[in-house]
C-alpha positions in Angstrom: 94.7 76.5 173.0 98.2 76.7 174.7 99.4 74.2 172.1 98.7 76.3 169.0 101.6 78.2 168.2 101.0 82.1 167.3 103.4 81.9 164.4 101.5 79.0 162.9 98.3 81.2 162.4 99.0 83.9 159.6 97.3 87.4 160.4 94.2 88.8 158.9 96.8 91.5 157.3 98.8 88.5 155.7 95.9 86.9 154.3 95.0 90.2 152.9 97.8 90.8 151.3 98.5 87.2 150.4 94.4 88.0 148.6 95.6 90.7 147.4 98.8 89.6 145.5 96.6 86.6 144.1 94.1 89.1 142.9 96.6 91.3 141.0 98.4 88.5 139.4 95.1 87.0 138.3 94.1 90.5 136.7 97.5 90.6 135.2 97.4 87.0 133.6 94.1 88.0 132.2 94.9 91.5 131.2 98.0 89.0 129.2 95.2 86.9 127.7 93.5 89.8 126.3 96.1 91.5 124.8 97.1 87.8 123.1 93.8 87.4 122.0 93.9 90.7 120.0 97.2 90.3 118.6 95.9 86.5 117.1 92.6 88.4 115.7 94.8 90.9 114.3 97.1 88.2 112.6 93.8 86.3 111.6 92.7 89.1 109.7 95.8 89.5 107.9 96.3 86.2 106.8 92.9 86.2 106.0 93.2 89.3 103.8 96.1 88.1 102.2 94.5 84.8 101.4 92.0 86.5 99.9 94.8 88.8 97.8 96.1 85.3 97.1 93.3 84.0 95.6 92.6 87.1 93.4 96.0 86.9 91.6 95.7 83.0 91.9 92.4 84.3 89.3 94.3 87.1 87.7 96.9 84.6 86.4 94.5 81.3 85.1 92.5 84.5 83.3 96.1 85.3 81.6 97.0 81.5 80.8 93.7 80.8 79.6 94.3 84.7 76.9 97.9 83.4 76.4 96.6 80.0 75.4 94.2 81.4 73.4 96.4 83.7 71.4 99.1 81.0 70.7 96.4 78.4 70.0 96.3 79.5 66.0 100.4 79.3 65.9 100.5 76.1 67.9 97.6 74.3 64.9 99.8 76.1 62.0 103.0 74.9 63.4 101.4 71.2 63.9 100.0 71.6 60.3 103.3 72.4 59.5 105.1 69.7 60.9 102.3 66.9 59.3 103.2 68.9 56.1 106.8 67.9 56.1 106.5 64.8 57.4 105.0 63.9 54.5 
């Protein structure tokens, strides 16, 4: 036992605080984690609310192509009419 050096053995009051330290970085890191976690749930749901905003005016415009193409689609035959009639 003479050959073990006192220095060499770290006290129970060390360890405990060496513990201790651990423990309160770990909690941190994880308390970290959690508040990441939140913040990407709270960006998933806005992208996913604007995706589905996106995807209502992506619908809001075809249904206004599809009435503009409509409308014009009696000009478009008269002009083509037209142009047959003079090329005539």
């Amino acid at each position: 036992m003479k050959n073990i050096k006192q220095s060499k053995i770290p006290s129970l009051s060390s360890l405990t605080k060496t513990v201790k330290t651990v423990a309160d970085e770990a909690v941190s890191d994880v308390k970290d984690v959690v508040n990441a976690s939140r913040r990407l749930a709270t960006n998933v749901k806005g992208l996913q609310h604007a995706s589905r905003q996106a995807a209502s005016w992506e619908d809001a415009v075809q249904r206004d192509v599809q009435r503009w193409q409509s409308q014009a689609q009696p000009t478009i035959d008269k002009l083509k009419h037209d142009i047959e009639k003079l090329n005539k």
